[in-house]
N, C-alpha and C positions, 0 to 999 in steps of 0.2 A: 443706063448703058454700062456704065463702070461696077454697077453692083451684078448685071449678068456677067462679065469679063471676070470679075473677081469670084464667081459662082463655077466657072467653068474650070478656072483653076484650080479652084480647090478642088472638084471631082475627078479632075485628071489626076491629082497629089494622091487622092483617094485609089485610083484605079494602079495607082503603082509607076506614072510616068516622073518624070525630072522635072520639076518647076521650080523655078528660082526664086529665093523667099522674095528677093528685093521686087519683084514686081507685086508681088502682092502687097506690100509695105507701101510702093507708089500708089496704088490705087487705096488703101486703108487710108494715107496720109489724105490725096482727094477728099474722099468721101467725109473723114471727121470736119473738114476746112468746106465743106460744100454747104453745111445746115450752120448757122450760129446758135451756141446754144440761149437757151433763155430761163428766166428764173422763175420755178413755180409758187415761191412765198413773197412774201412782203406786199406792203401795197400797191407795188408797181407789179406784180406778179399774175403771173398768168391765172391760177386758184381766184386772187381777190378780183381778176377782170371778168373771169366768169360768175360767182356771184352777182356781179353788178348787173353784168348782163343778165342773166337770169332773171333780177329782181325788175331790170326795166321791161323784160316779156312778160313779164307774169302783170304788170301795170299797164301794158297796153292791153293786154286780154282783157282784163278784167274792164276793160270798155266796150267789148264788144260778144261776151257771153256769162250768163248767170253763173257759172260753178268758178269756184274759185279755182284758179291755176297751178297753187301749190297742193291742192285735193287731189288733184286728176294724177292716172296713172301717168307713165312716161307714155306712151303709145297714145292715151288722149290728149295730153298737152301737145304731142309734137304733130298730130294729126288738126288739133285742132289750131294750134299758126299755120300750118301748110294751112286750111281753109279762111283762117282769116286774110295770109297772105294773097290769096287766090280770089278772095272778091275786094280785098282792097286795088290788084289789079284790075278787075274788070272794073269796079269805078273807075278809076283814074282815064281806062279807056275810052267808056262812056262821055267823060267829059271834055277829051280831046275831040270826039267827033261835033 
């Protein structure tokens, strides 16, 4: 909501009307203080937490289809966990009945 509020101002700034910087500085100040940032290196980092991740998908695939997982296009590896995900649910539903 504060990113359209801060969108409309500036188009007004644009069309030639009076907008006052300080409101848009209130909303800039929100908006930086609204996400925290986070660190994409190191080993706490977001970069080494997706490798990991990565590596642990490509290891459960690899249990449940012949082609290795770092071979596959992107479009077949992500098609192909959406299908693994999709009958690992229906088992599980199966089982609850």
């Amino acid at each position: 909501m504060r990113l359209k509020e801060r969108t409309k101002l500036m188009l007004d700034r644009i069309q030639g009307q009076t907008v006052e910087q300080k409101q848009i500085d209130i909303i800039d100040a929100y908006l930086l203080q609204a996400m925290k940032p986070e660190r994409f290196w190191g080993a706490d980092g977001k970069e080494a937490k997706s490798i990991v991740n990565f590596e642990d998908i490509c290891i459960a695939l690899n249990q449940h289809v012949p082609k290795d997982p770092k071979q596959m296009s992107v479009l077949e590896f992500f098609r192909t966990l959406e299908t693994v995900k999709k009958k690992a649910k229906q088992a599980e539903r199966g089982k609850r009945r």
